[in-house]
N, C-alpha and C positions, 0 to 999 in steps of 0.2 A: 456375436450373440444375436438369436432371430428374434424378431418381435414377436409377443404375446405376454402372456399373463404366467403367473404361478400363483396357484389357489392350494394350499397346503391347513387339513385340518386336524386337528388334536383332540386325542380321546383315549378312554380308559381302554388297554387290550384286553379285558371281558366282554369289549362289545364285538369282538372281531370271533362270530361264531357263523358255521356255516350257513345259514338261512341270511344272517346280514352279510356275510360278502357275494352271497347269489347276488342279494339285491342290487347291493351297491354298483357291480359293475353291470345286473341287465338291463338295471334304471339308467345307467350311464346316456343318455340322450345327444348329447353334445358333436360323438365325431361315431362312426363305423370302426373297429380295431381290423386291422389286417395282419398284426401282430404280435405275440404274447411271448412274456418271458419269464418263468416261474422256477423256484428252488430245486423242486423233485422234476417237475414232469420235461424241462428242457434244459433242466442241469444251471441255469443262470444264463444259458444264451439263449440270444432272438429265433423265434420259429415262427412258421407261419401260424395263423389265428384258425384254430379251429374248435367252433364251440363246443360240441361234445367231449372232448378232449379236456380242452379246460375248464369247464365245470364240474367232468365227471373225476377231475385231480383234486378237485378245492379241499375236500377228507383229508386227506395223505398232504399237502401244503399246510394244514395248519396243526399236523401235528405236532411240528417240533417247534425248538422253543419260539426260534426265530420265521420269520413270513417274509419273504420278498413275492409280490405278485405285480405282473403290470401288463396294460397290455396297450397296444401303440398304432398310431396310423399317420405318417408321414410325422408331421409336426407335432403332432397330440399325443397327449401321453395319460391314463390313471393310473396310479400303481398305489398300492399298500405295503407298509413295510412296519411290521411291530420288532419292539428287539434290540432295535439299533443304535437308539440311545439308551432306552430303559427297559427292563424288561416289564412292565407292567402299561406302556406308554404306544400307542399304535400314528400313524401319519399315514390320512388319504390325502393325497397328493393329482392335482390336474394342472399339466402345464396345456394350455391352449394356445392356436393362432388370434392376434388380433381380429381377424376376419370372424373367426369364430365368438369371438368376446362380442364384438360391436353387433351383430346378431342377434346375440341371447343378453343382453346388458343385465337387465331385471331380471330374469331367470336363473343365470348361474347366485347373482346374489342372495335370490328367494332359495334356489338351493342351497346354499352354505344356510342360511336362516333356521330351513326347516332339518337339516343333520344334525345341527348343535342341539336344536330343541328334541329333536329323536332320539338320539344316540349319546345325551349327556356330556357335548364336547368340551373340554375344558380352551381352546380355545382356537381362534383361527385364523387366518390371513387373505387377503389379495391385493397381488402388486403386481408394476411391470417384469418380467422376468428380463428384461436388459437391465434395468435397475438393479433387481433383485443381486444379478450376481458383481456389477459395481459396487455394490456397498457394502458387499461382501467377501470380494475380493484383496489377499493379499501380497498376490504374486507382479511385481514390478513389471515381468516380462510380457504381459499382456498387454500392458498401455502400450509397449512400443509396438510390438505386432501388430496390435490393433491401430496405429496412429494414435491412440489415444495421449490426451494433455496430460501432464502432470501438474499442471499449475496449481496449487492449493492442494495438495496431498500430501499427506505426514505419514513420512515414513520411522522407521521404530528398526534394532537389531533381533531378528527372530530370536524367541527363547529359545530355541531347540537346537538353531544349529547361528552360534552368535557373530559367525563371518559372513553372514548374510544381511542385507537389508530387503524389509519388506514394508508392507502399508500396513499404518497403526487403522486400521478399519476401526477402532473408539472414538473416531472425529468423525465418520461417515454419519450423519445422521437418520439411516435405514438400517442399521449394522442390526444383526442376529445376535441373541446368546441364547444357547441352546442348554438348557437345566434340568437336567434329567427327565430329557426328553421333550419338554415343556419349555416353546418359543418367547421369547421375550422381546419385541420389537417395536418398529415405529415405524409405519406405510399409510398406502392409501385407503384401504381400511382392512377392520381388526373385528373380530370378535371375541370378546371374554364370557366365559361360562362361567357358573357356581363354584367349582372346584379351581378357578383362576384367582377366586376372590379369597382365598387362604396365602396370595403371596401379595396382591394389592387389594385391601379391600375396598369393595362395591360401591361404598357412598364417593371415594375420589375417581373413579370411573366416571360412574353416574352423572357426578356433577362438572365432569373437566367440558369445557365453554370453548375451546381454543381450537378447533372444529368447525366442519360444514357441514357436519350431521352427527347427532349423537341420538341415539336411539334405545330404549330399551323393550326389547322386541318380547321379553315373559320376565317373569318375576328372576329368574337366576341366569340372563341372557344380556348383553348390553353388546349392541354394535357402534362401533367410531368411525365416520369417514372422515379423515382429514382433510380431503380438500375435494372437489367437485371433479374434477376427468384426471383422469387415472394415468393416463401422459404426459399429463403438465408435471412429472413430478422435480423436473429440473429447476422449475420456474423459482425463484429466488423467496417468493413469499409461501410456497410449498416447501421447502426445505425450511426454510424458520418454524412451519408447522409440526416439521417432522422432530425438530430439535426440542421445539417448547412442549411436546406432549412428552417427549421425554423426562425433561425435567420438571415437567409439573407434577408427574404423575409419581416418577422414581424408576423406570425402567431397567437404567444402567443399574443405582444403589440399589434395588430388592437385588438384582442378576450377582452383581459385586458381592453383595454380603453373602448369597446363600455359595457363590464360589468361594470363600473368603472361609464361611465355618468347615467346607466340605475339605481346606487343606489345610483347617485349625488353623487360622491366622487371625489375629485381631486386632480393629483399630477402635483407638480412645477417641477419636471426635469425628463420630460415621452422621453422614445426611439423615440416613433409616436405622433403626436399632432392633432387631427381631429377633425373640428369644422363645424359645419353648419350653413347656412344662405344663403342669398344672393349677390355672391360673383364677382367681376370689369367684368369678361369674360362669366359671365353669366352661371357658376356653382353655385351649392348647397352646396357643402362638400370640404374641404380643408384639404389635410393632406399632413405632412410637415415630412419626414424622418430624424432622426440623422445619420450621420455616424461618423467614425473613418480614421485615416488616409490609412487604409485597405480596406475599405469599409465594414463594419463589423457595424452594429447595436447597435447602444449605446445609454447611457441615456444622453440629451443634455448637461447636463455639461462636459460631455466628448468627446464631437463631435467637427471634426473640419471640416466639410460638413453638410449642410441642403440642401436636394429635397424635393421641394415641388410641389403639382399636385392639379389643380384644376378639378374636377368633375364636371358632369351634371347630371340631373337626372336615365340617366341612365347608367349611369360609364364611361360615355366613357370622356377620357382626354382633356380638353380643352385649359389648358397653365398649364408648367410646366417648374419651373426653377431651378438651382443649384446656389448656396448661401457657398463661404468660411467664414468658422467663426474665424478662426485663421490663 
């Protein structure tokens, strides 16, 4: 896997209209593309980059439902893809070289900054993309290909085909779940928009301490960096940070439970409890936290604290109250 980054951001596909994807890729600053590969106009194979060409396809690409665009130059890559997890759900996507990154440090970040706050993103990422696809990864046969250790990796029998063994990636502490469309994770840093704050609300963002930077960049915007350089993230007290934002926050339990209703399955003593309807203060979604006497995320038979927050349509906090259980 090459060194560099993957910058991957989240947004409504209402924003993915012709005049925003001009922009998008002729603002692209970062590398020259020498190569494009689009739905309609190269069929889904690599061609060579030619601008008139591809801008004057961008019409005819977003007409159907789904959008795959990208366009590429050696190591570098942006692409756009709505459709593929959700159909309402779009992912701009930049994987860079390190050389490129250590270059523009402040810049690609003041970009992602200013897309969330332009383009309404619900929310966003960057991490190393060697990382990215180890904690992601669950195919065995790549550790050995690659020399890689297996020392401290838990493996699990895949659901799908059960004479297999693969990596249980729910011990990795970078691992993905991806939620209709909508990433749920733990890196080096994160951005949460307004419409992220309907599945964790904004005040346990806001206020999580367990970081080397926590930011709130506009009123419905809040950036996380977990730890200071974006390469250390092997280093032992970087992965404690990666696991404790986890569990302070609820990453896994909000991910788990909305997997959980989506295959009607239910459990009687859940960390998080999130219920929809029509709610006294005039939310939709009601989710109730357990804690510990730490403040530490637990499953409610071991809580001796319940928060709970009521939501509105579109995350923002409407009443929310704390509850001793013991």
């Amino acid at each position: 896997m090459e060194s560099g980054i993957n910058i991957r951001i989240i947004f409504n596909g209402d924003r993915v209209t012709i005049k925003n994807v001009e922009s998008w890729f002729t603002q692209n600053s970062f590398f020259v593309p020498r190569e494009m590969r689009c739905k309609y106009l190269t069929k889904s194979n690599t061609r060579k980059f030619k601008y008139e060409q591809f801008f004057g396809n961008i019409k005819k690409e977003l007409d159907g439902e789904r959008v795959s665009i990208s366009v590429v130059n050696d190591k570098n890559e942006l692409s756009l893809n709505k459709g593929s997890h959700s159909d309402q759900i779009a992912w701009l996507t930049y994987r860079l070289t390190s050389e490129i990154y250590e270059e523009n440090k402040d810049k690609i970040v003041s970009y992602v900054d200013d897309f969330m706050k332009n383009f309404g993103g619900i929310t966003a990422r960057i991490c190393s993309l060697n990382d990215f696809f180890w904690q992601n990864n669950e195919n065995l046969l790549f550790y050995s290909s690659k020399g890689k250790s297996l020392e401290g990796i838990h493996t699990k029998r895949s659901p799908i085909f059960p004479d297999d063994i693969i990596v249980d990636i729910e011990f990795n502490p970078g691992h993905d779940h991806i939620i209709d469309g909508i990433c749920f994770t733990s890196c080096w840093t994160m951005w949460f928009g307004q419409e992220f704050f309907s599945y964790i609300p904004k005040s346990i963002l806001k206020n999580y301490e367990g970081c080397y930077e926590n930011k709130e960049i506009s009123e419905g915007l809040i950036r996380i960096m977990l730890y200071e350089n974006i390469w250390a993230y092997d280093e032992p007290d970087n992965r404690e940070r990666q696991l404790q934002f986890r569990r302070q926050v609820g990453i896994d339990e909000v991910a788990h439970s909305y997997l959980k209703q989506r295959d009607r399955r239910v459990t009687d003593n859940p960390a998080i409890e999130i219920n929809s309807g029509n709610f006294e203060h005039g939310g939709i979604r009601l989710l109730t936290y357990y804690y510990d006497a730490e403040e530490i995320l637990v499953e409610k038979s071991k809580a001796v604290v319940a928060k709970t927050y009521e939501l509105d349509e579109k995350g923002k906090t409407v009443w929310e109250t704390t509850k001793n259980l013991k």
